[in-house]
N, C-alpha and C positions, 0 to 999 in steps of 0.2 A: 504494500500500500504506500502510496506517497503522498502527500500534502502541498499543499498549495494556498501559501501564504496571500490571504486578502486585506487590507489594509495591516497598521502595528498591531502583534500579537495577537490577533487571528488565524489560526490553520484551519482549513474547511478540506476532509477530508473528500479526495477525488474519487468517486465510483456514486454506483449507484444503488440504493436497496433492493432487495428484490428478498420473493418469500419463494419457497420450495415447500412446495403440498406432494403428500404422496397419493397417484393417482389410482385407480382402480385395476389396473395394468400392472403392476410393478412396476413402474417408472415414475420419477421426481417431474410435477408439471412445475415451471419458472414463470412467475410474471413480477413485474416489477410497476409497481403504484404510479410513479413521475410518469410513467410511458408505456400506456395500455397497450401499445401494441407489442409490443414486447410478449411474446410469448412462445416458451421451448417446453425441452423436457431433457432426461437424462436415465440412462439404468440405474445409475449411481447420483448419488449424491454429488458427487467430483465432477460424475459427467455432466450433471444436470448446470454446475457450475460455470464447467467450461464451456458451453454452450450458452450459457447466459450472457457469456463476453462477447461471443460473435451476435448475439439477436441484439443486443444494445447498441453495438457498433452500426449495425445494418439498421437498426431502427432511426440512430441519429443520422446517418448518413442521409437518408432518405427524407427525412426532414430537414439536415441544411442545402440540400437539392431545392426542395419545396422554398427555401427563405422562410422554413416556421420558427416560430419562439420555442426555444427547448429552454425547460426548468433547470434551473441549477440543482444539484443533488440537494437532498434534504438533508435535514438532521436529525432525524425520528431514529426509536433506536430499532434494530434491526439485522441483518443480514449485509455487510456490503460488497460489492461485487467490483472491485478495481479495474479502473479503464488501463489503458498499454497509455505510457508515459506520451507519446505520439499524438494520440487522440486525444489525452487531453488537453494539449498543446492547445490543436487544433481546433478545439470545441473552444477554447477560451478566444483564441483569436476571433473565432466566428461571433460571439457574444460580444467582444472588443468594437468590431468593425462595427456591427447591430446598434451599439449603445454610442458611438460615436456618430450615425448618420454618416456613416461615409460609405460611398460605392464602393463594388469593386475595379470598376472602372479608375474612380479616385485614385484606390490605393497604389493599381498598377501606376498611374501617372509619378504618383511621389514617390513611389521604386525605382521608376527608368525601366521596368518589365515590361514585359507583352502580358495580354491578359491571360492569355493560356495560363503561363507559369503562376498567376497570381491564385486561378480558380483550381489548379493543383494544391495548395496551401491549403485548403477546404474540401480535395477530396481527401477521406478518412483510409481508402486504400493507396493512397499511393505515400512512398517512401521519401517524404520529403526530406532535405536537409536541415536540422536546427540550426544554421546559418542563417538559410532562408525565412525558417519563421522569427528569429529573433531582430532581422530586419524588420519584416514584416509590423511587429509589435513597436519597433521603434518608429517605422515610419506614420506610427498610429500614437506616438508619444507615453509609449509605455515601457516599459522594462520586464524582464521572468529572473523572478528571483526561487530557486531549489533550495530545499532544504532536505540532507535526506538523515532517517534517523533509525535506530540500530529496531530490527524487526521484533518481531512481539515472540 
């Protein structure tokens, strides 16, 4: 799990909650509250897990396609389910841009990019550079700041 420091001395932990019901099948059903559509399963518990990271990914993706509002994680207690360090890069940049009123068109401009490369920043499958998004957040007037801390 990683953290992601929001203003002084706040960490808001990155993932998403999600509940594991056992279904009538043998199998773990997954949905997760912030994001109905979200819904998997798993034989295992482990599997129903790792599974829950790909339906969240593909859930968000699909919504910053759409330009929807996605909820920041909660804080309810719960189950949480860790994003890949990437994606949440990525999801924060998309909220960044969102909350800024700035296009993507805009940001390519204050990059000197093409727009391609910029709406690659926003696809969740492809491998961008942390070069490139840590531009990306500057040219948006922002900074990423990590903290990492010894696992549980």
């Amino acid at each position: 799990m990683w953290n992601w420091r929001r203003g002084r001395g706040i960490e808001v932990t990155f993932g998403y909650r999600i509940e594991l019901t056992p279904d009538d099948n043998d199998t773990f059903l997954v949905t997760c509250p912030q994001l109905p559509m979200v819904a998997t399963f798993g034989e295992t518990k482990e599997e129903a897990r790792a599974h829950a990271v790909d339906a969240i990914e593909t859930v968000l993706a699909s919504m910053i396609d759409d330009g929807e509002d996605i909820p920041a994680p909660d804080t309810a207690d719960g189950e949480i389910i860790a994003l890949p360090l990437l994606t949440a890069l990525k999801l924060n940049l998309y909220w960044t841009l969102r909350s800024s009123g700035i296009t993507r068109a805009e940001l390519s401009r204050r990059l000197g990019w093409n727009r391609e490369s910029v709406d690659r920043l926003f696809r969740l499958d492809h491998r961008s550079r942390l070069e490139q998004i840590e531009a990306a957040f500057s040219a948006l007037g922002r900074a990423v700041e990590i903290e990492v801390h010894q696992a549980a």
